[in-house]
C-alpha positions, 0 to 999 in steps of 0.5 A: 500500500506504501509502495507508491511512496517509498520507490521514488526517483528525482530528476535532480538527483534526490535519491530514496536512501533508506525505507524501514517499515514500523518496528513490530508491535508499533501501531499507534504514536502521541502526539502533542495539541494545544488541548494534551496528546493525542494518540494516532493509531497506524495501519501500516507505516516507513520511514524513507530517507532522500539524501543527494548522492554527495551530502547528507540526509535532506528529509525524512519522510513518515508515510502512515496508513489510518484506520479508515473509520478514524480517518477524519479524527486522526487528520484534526489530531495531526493538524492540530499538532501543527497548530501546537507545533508552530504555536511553541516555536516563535522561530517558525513562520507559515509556508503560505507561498505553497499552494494548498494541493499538490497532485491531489495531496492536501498540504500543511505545514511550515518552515523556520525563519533561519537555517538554524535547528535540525529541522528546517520544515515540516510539512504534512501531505493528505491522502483523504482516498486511501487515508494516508497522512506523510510526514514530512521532516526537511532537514538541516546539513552542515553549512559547508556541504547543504546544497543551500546558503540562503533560506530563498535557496532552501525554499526552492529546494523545499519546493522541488522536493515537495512537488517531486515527491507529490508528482512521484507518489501521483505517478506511482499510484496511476501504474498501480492502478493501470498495472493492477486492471490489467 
């Protein structure tokens, strides 16, 4: 069912470096709200790397299966996280220039003013057909080896990614349909 989102390939030379599947025996995470944890319940989950061939780790991505009949119940939890998450962080500012939608996925999320921190951006992708919410962790490098100096530099990148990886999983979802009426 994760397939689509975990066999992906850039044209900028992004590449999957590493997918794990959820350890066993993992089926539910917390997370914090402005009204106390809540608690995400998972039908299956990996964890997918991209990294480009030279540097270090660019994002760190969570795709996760909901339970369908939970499904509008955890995707206002994981709002809600986001909410609590930009709340706590005066750092952080919207990423409002991002459209709402990108290849169907409904989008959130937002990026910290600076390049300081571990993580740059966090951004949540909505798969309401097949109730599937990713997380997405845009992560921070070594100043000398990132591909970005300036955070205009990391927003293009930010947008690159988002909109390949978008077009990807798109992709990957209309051969598996066509592969699976054959």
């Amino acid at each position: 069912m994760l397939h689509a989102y975990e066999s992906c390939h850039f044209q900028d030379g992004l590449q999957v470096v590493q997918v794990d599947a959820l350890p066993p025996g993992v089926q539910q995470r917390s997370v914090d709200t402005m009204t106390g944890p809540k608690t995400i319940k998972m039908v299956a989950g990996r964890r997918i790397m991209l990294a480009y061939p030279t540097g270090s780790y660019v994002a760190n991505i969570k795709p996760e299966v909901l339970p369908a009949d939970l499904w509008g119940l955890q995707k206002q939890a994981l709002l809600d996280e986001l909410t609590f998450l930009l709340a706590s962080d005066h750092a952080n500012v919207s990423g409002s220039e991002l459209p709402e939608h990108l290849q169907g996925l409904e989008l959130h999320g937002f990026d910290r003013s600076s390049l300081n921190g571990n993580v740059l951006g966090f951004y949540m992708l909505f798969d309401d057909a097949r109730h599937i919410a990713t997380s997405v962790y845009l992560l921070n490098q070594d100043p000398l080896t990132r591909s970005f100096q300036t955070v205009p530099q990391y927003r293009e990148l930010r947008n690159r990614l988002l909109s390949s990886y978008a077009g990807c999983i798109a992709q990957n979802q209309a051969l598996d349909r066509f592969t699976s009426k054959r």
